[in-house]
PAVEXFI-663263 format. One record per residue (C-alpha): residue number from 1; residue in one letter; x, y, z. Coordinates in steps of 0.001 Angstrom, whole numbers, plus 500000, padded with zeros to 6 digits. Example, Ala and Ser with C-alpha at 12.3 -4.5 7.8 and 13.67 -1.06 7.14 Angstrom:
R / num / residu / xx / yy / zz
R / 1 / a / 512300 / 495500 / 507800 .
R / 2 / s / 513670 / 498940 / 507140 .
END
This chain:
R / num / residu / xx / yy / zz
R / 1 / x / 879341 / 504895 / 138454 .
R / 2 / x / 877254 / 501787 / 138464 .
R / 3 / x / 873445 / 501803 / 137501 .
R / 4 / x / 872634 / 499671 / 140526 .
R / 5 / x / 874355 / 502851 / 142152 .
R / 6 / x / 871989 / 505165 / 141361 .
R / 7 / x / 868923 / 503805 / 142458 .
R / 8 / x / 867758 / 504130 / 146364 .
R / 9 / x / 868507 / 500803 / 148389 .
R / 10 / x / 864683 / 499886 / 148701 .
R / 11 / x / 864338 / 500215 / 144843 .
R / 12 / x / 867856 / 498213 / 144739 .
R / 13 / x / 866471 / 495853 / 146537 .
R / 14 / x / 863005 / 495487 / 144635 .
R / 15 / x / 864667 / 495713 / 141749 .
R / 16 / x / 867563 / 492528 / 143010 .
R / 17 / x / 864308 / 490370 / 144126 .
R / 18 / x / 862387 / 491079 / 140987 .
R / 19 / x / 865419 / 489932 / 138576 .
R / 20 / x / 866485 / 487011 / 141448 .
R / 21 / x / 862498 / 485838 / 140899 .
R / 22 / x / 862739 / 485722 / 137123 .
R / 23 / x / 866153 / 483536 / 136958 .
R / 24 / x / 865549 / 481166 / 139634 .
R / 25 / x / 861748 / 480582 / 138789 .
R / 26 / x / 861090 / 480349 / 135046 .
R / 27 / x / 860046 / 477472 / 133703 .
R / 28 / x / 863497 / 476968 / 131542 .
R / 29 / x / 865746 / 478168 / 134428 .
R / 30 / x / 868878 / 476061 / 134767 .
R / 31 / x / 868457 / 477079 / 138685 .
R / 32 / x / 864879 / 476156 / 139353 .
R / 33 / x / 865193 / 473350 / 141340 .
R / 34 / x / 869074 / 474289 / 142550 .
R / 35 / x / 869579 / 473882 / 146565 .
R / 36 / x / 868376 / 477935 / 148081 .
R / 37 / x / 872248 / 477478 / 149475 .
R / 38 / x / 873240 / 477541 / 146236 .
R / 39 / x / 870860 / 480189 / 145015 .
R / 40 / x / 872021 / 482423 / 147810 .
R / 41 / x / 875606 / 482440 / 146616 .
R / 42 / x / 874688 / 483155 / 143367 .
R / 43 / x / 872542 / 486207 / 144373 .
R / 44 / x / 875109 / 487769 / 146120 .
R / 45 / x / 877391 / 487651 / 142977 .
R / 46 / x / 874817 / 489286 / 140986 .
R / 47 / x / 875429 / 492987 / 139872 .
R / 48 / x / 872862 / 495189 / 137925 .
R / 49 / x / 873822 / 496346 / 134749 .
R / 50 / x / 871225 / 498312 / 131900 .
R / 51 / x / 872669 / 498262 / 127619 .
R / 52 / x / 871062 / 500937 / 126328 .
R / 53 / x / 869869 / 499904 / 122390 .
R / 54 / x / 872845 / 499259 / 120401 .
R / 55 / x / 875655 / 499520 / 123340 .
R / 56 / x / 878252 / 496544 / 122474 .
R / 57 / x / 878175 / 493954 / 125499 .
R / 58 / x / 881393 / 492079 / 124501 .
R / 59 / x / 882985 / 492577 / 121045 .
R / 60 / x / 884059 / 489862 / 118598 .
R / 61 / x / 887629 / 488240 / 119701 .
R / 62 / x / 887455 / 489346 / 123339 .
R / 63 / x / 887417 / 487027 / 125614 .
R / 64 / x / 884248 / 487617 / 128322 .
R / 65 / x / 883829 / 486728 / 131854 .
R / 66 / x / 880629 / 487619 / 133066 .
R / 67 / x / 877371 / 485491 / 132347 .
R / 68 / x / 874388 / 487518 / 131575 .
R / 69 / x / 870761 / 486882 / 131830 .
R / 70 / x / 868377 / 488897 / 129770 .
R / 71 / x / 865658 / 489906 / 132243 .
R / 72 / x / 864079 / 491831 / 128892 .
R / 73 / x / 864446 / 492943 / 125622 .
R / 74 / x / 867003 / 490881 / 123438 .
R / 75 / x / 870394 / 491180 / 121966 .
R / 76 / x / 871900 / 489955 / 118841 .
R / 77 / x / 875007 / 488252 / 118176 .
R / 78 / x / 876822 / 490150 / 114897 .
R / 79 / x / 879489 / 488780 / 112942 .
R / 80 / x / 882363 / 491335 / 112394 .
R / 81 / x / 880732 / 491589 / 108505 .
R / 82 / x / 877777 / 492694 / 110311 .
R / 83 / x / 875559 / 489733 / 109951 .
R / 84 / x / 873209 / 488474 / 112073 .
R / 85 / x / 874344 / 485441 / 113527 .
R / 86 / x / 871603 / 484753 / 115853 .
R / 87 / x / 869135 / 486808 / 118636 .
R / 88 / x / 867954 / 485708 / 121767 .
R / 89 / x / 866055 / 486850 / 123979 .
R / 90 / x / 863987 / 486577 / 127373 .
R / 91 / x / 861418 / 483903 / 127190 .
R / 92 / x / 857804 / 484845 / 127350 .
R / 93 / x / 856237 / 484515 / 130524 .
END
């Protein structure tokens, strides 16, 4: 079962708008000034998903195909030798 799943479909739907807000308004937003016909067909590809502290997102050598956009915290990128490549993270508001 899905997180988004769990939650009642008002707090879904708080929840969807508050996340939609962040990625289309930021400042550094790819999507800021995208067409809202264009932002509307993104939305309704979006699905909610929560990583708990150190859950793997994608492992080293597999081959992803999702996008993901840190609404908060951050996540690191780990060489199989278990060095920090890089971390990223949401930007500040």
């Amino acid at each position: 079962m899905k997180f988004q799943d769990l939650l009642s479909p008002s707090l879904k739907l708080e929840t969807m708008q508050y996340i939609n807000r962040t990625i289309f308004t930021h400042e550094l937003s790819p999507f800021k000034d995208a067409p809202v016909s264009d932002k509307q067909l993104i939305v309704s590809h979006l699905r909610l998903h929560l990583y708990q502290a150190d859950e793997y997102v994608l492992n080293q050598g597999e081959i992803g195909s999702n996008v993901y956009f840190i609404v908060n915290g951050q996540a690191d990128v780990i060489l199989e030798r278990s060095v920090s490549l890089s971390s990223i993270r949401k930007v500040s508001d």
